[in-house]
CHARMM-style PDB file with segment names, atoms N, HN, CA, C and O in Angstrom:
ATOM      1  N   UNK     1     -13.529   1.712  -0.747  1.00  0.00      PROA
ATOM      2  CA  UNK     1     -12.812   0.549  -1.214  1.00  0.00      PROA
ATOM      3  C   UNK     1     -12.020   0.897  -2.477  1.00  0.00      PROA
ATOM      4  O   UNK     1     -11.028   0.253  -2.816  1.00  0.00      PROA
ATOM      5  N   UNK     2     -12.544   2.039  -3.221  1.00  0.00      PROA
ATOM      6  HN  UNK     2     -13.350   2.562  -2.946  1.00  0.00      PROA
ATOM      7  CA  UNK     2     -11.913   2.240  -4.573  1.00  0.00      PROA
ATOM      8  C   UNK     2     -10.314   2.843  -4.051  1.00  0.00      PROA
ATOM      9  O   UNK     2      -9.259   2.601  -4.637  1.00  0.00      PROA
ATOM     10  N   UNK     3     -10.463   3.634  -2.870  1.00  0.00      PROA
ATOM     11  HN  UNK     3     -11.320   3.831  -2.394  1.00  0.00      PROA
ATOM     12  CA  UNK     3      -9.256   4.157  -2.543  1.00  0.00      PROA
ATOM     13  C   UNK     3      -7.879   3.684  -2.215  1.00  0.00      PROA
ATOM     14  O   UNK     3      -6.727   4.040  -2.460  1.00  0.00      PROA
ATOM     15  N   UNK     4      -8.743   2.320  -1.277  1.00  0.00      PROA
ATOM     16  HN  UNK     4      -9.679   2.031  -1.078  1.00  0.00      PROA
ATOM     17  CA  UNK     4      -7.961   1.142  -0.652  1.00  0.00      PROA
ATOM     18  C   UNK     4      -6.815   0.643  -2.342  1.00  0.00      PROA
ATOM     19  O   UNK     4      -5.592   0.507  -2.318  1.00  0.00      PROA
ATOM     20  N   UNK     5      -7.491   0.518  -3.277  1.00  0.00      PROA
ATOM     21  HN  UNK     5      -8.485   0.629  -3.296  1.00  0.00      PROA
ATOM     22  CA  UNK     5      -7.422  -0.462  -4.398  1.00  0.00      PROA
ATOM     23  C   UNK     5      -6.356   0.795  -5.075  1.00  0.00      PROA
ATOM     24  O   UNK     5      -5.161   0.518  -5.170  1.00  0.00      PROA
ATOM     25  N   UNK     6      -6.823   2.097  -5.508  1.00  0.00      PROA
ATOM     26  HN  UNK     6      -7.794   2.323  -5.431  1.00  0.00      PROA
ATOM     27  CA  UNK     6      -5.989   2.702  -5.789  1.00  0.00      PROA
ATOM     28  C   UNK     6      -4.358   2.993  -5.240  1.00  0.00      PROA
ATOM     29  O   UNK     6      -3.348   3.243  -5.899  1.00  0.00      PROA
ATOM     30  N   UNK     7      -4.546   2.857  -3.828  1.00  0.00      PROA
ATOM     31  HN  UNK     7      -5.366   2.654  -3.293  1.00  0.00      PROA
ATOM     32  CA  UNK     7      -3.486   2.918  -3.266  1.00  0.00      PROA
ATOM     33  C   UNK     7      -2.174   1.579  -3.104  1.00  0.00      PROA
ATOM     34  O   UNK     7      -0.962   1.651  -2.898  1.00  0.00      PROA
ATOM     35  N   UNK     8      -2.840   0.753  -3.251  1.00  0.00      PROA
ATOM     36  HN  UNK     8      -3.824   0.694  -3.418  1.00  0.00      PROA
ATOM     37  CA  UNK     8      -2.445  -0.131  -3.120  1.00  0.00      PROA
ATOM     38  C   UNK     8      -1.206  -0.608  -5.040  1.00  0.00      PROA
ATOM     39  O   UNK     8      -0.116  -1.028  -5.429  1.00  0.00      PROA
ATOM     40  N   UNK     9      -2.328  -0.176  -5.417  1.00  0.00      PROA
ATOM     41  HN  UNK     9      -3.214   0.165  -5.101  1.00  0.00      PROA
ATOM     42  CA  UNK     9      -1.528  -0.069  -6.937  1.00  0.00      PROA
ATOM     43  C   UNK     9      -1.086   0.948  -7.389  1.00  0.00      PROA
ATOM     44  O   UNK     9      -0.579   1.169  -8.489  1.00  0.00      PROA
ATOM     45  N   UNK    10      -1.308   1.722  -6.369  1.00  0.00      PROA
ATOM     46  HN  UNK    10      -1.720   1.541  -5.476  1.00  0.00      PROA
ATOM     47  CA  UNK    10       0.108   3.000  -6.530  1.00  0.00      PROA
ATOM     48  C   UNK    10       1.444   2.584  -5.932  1.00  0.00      PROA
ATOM     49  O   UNK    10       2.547   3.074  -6.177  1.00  0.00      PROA
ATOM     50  N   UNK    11       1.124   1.529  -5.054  1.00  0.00      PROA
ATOM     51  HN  UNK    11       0.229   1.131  -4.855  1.00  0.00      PROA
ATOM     52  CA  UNK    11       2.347   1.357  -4.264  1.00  0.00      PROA
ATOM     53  C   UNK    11       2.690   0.212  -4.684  1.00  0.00      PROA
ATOM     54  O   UNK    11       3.611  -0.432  -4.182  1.00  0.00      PROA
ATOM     55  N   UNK    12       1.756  -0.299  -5.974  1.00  0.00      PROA
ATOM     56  HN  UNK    12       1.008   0.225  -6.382  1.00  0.00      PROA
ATOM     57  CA  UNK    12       2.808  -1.650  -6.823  1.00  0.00      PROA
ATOM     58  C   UNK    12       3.461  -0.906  -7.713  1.00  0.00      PROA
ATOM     59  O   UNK    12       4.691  -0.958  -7.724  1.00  0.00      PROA
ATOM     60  N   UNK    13       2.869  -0.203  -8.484  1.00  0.00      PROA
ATOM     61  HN  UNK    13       1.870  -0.162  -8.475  1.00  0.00      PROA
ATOM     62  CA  UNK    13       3.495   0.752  -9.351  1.00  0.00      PROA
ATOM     63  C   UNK    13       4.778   1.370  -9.687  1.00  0.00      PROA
ATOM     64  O   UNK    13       5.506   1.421 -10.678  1.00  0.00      PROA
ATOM     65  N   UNK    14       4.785   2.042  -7.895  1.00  0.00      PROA
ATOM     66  HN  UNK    14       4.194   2.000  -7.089  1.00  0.00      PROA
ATOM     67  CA  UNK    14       6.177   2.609  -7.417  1.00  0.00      PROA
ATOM     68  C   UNK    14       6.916   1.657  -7.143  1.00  0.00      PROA
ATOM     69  O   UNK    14       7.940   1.780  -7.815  1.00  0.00      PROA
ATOM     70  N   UNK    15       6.967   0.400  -6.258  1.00  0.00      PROA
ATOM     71  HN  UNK    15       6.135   0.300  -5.713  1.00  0.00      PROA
ATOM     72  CA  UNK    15       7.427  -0.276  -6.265  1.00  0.00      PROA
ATOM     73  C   UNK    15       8.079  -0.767  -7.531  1.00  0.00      PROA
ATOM     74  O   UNK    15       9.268  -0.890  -7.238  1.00  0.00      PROA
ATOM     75  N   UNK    16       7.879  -1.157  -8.963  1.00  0.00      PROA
ATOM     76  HN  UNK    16       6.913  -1.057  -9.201  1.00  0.00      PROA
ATOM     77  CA  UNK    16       7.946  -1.657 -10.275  1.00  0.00      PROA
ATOM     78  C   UNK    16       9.361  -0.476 -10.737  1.00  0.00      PROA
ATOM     79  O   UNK    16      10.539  -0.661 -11.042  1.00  0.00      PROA
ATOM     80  N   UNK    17       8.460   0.793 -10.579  1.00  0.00      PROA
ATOM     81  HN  UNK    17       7.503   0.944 -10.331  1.00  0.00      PROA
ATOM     82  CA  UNK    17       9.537   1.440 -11.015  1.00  0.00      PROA
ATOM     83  C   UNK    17      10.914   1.810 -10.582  1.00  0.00      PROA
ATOM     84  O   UNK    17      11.876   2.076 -11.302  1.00  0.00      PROA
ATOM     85  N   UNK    18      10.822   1.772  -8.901  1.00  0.00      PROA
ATOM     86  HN  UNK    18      10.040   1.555  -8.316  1.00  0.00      PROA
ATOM     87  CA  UNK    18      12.110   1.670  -8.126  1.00  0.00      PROA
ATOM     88  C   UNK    18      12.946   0.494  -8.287  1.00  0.00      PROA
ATOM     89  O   UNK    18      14.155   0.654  -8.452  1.00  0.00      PROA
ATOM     90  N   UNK    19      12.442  -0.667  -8.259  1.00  0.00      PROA
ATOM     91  HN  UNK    19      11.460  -0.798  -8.125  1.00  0.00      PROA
ATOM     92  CA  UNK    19      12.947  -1.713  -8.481  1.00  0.00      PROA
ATOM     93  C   UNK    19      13.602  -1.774  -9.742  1.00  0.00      PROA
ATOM     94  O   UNK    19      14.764  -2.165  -9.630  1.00  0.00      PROA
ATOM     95  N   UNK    20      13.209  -1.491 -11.019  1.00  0.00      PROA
ATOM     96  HN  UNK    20      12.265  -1.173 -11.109  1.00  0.00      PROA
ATOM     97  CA  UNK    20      13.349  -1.518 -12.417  1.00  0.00      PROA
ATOM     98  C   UNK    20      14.444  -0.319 -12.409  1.00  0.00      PROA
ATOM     99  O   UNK    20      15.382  -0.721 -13.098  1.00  0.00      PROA
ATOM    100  N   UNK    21      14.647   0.638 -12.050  1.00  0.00      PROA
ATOM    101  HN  UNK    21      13.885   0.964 -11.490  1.00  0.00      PROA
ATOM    102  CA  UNK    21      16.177   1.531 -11.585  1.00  0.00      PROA
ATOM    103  C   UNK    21      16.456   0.772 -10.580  1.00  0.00      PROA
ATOM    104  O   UNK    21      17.429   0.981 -11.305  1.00  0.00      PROA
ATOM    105  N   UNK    22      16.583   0.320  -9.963  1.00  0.00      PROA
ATOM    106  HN  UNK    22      15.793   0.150  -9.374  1.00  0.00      PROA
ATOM    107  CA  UNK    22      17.473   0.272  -8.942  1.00  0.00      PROA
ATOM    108  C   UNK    22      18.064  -1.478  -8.858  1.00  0.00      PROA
ATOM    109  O   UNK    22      18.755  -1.993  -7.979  1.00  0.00      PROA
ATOM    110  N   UNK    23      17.601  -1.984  -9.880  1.00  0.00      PROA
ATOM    111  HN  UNK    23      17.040  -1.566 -10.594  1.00  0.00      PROA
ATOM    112  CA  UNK    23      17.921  -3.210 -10.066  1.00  0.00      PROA
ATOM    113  C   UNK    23      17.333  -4.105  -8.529  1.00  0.00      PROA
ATOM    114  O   UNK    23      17.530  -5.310  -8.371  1.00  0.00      PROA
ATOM    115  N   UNK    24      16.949  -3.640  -7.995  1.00  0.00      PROA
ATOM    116  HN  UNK    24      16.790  -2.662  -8.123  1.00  0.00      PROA
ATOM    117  CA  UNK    24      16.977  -4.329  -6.529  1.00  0.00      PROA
ATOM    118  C   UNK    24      14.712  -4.959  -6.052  1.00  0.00      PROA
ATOM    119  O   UNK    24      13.743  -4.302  -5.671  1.00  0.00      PROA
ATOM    120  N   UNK    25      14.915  -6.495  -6.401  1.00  0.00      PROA
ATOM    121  HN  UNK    25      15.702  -7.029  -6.711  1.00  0.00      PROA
ATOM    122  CA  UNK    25      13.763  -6.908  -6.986  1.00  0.00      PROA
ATOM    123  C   UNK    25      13.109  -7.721  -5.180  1.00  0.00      PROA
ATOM    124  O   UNK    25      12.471  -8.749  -4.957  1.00  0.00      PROA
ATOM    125  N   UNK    26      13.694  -6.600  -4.208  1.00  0.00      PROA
ATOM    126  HN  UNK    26      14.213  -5.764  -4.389  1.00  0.00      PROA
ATOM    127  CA  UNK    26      13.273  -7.425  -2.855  1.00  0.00      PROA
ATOM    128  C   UNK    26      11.839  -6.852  -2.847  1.00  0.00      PROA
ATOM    129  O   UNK    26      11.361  -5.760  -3.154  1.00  0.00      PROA
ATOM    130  N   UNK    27      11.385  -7.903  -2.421  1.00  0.00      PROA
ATOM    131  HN  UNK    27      11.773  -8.790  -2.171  1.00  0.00      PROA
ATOM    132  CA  UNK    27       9.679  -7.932  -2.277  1.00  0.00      PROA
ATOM    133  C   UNK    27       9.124  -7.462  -0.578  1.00  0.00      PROA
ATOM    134  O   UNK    27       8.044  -6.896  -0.406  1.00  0.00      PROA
ATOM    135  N   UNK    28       9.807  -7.716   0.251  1.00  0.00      PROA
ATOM    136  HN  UNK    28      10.684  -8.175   0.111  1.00  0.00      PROA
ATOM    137  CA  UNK    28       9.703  -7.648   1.777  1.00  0.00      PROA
ATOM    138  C   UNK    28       8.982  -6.090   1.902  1.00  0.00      PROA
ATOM    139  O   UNK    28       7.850  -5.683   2.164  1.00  0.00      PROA
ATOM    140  N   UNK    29      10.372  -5.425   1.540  1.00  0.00      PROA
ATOM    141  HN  UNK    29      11.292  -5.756   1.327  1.00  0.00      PROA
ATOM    142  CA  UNK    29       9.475  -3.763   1.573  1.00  0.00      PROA
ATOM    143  C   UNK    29       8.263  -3.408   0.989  1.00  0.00      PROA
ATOM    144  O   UNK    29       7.686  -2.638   1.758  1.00  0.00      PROA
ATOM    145  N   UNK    30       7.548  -3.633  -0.115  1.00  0.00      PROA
ATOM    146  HN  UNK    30       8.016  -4.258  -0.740  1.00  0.00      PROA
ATOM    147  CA  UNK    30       6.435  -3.842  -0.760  1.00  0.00      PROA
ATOM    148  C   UNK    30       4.892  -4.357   0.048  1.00  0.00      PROA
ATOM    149  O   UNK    30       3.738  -3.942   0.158  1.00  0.00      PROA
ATOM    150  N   UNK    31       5.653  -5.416   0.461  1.00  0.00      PROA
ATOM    151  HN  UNK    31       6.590  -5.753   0.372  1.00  0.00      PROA
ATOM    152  CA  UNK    31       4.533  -6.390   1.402  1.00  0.00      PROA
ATOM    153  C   UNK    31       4.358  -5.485   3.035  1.00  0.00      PROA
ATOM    154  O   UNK    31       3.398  -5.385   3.799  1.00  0.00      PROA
ATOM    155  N   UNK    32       5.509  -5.035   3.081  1.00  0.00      PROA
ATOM    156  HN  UNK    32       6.289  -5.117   2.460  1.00  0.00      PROA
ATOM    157  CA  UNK    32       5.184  -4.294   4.412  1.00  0.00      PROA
ATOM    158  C   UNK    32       4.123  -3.227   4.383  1.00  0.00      PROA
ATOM    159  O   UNK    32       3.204  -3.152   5.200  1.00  0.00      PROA
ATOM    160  N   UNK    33       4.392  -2.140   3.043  1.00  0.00      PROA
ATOM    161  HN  UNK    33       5.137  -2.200   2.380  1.00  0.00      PROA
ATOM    162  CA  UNK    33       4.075  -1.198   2.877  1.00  0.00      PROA
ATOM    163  C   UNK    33       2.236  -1.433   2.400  1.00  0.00      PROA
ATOM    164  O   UNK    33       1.479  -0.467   2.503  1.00  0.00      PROA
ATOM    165  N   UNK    34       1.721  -2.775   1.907  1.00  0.00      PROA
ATOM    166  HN  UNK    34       2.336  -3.559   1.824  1.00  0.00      PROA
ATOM    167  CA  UNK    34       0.937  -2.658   1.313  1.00  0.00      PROA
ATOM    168  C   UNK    34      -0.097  -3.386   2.670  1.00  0.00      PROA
ATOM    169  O   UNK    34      -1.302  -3.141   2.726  1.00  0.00      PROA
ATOM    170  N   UNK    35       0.462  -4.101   3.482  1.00  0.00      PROA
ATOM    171  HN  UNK    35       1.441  -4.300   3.437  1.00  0.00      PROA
ATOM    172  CA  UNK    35       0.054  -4.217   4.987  1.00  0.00      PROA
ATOM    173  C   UNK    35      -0.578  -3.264   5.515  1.00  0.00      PROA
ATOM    174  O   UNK    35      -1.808  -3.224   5.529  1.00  0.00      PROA
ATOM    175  N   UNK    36       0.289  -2.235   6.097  1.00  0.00      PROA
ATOM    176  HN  UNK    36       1.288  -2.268   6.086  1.00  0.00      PROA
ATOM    177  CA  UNK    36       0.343  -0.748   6.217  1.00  0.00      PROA
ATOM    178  C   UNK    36      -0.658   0.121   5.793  1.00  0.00      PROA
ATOM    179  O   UNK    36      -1.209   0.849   6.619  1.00  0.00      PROA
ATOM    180  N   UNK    37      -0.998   0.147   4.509  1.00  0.00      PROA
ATOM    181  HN  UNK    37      -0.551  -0.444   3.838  1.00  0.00      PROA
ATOM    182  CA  UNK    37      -2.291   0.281   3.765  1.00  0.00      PROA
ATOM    183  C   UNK    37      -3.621  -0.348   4.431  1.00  0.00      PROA
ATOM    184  O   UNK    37      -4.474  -0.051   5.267  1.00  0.00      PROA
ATOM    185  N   UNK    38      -3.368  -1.121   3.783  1.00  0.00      PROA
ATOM    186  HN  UNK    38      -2.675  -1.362   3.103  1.00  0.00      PROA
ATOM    187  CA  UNK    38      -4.567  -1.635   4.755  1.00  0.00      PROA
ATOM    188  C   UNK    38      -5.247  -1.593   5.901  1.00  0.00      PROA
ATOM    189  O   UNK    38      -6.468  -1.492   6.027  1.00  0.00      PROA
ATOM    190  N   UNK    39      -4.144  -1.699   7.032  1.00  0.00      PROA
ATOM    191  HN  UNK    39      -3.153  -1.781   6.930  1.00  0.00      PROA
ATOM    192  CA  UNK    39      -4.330  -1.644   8.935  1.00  0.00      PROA
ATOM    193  C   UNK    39      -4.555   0.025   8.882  1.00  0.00      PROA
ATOM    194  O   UNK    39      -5.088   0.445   9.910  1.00  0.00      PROA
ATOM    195  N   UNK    40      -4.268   0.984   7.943  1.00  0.00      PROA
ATOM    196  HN  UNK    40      -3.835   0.642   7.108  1.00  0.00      PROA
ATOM    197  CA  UNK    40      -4.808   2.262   8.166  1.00  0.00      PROA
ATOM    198  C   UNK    40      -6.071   2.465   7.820  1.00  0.00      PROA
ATOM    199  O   UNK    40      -6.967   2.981   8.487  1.00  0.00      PROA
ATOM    200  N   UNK    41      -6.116   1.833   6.243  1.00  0.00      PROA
ATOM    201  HN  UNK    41      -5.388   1.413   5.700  1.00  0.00      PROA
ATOM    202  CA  UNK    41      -7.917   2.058   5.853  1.00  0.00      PROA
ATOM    203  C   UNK    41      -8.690   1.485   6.890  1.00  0.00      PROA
ATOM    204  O   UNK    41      -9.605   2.185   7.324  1.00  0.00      PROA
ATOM    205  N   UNK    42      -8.502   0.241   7.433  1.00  0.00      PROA
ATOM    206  HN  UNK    42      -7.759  -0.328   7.080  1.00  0.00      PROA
ATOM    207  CA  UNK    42      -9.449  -0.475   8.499  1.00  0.00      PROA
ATOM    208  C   UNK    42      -9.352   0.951   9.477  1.00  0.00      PROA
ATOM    209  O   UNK    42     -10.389   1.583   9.681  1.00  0.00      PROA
ATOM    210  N   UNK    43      -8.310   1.321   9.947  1.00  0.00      PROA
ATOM    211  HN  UNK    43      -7.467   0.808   9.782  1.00  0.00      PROA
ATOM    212  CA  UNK    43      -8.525   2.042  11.347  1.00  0.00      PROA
ATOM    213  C   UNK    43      -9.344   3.369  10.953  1.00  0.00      PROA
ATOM    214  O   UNK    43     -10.315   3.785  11.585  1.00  0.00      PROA
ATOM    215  N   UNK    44      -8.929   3.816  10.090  1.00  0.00      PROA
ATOM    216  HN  UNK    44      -8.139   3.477   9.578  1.00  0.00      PROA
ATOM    217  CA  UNK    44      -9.693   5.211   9.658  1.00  0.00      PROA
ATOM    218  C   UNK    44     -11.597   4.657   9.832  1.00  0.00      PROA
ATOM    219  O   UNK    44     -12.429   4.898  10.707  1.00  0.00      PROA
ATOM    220  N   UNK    45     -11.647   4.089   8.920  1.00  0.00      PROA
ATOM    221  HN  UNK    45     -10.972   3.894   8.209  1.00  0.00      PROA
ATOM    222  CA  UNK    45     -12.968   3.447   8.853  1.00  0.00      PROA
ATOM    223  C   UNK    45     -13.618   3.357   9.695  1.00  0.00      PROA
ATOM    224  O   UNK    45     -14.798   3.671   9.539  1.00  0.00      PROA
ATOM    225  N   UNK    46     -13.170   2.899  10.944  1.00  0.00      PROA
ATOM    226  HN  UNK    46     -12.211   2.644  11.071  1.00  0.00      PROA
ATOM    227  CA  UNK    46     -13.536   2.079  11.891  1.00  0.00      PROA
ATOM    228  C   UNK    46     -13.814   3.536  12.570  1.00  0.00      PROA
ATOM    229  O   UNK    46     -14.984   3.818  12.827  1.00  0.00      PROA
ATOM    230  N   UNK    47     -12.740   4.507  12.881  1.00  0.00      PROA
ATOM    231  HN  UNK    47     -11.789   4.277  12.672  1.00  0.00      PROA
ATOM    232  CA  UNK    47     -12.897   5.804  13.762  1.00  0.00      PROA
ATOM    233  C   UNK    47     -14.007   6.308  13.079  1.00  0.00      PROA
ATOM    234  O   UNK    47     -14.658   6.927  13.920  1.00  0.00      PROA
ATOM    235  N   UNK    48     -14.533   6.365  12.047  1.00  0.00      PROA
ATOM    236  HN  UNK    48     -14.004   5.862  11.364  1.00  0.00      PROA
ATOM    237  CA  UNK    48     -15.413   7.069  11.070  1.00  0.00      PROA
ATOM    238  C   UNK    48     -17.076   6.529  11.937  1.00  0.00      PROA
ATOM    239  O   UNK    48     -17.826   7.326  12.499  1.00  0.00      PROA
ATOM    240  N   UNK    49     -17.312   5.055  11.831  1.00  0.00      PROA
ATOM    241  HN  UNK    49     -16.702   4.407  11.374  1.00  0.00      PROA
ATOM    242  CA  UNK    49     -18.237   4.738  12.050  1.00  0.00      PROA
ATOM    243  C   UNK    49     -18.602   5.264  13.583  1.00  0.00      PROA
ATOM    244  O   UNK    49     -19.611   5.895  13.897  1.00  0.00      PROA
ATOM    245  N   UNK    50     -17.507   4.837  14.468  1.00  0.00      PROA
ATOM    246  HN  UNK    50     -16.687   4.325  14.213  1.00  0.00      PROA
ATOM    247  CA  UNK    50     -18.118   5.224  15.484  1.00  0.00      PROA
ATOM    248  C   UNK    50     -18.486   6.816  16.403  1.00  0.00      PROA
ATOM    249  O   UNK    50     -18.861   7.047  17.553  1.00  0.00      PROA
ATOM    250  N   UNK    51     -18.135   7.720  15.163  1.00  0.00      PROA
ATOM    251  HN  UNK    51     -17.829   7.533  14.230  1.00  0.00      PROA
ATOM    252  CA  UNK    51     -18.694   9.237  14.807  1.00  0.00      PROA
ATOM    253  C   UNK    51     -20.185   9.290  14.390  1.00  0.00      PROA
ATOM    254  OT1 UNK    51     -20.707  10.367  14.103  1.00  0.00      PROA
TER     255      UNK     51
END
């Protein structure tokens, strides 16, 4: 779970800083990406247990 959490605020992070150059404050890509995150940790997890 710590990983989930790390990643997730790596990818607010980056997000902050691309946005902050790039003037461009769309949220859509962010939300996709942090989705994405997630539906992988679940799937990894999930392949894990049933090993």
């Amino acid at each position: 779970m710590k990983y989930l959490f790390l990643a997730i605020l790596g990818a607010v992070i980056g997000w902050i800083g691309l946005s902050f150059i790039l003037k461009d404050w769309d949220q859509q890509g962010l939300m996709i990406m942090i989705i994405g995150i997630v539906i992988g940790y679940n799937t990894r997890k999930q392949t894990e247990d049933k090993f």
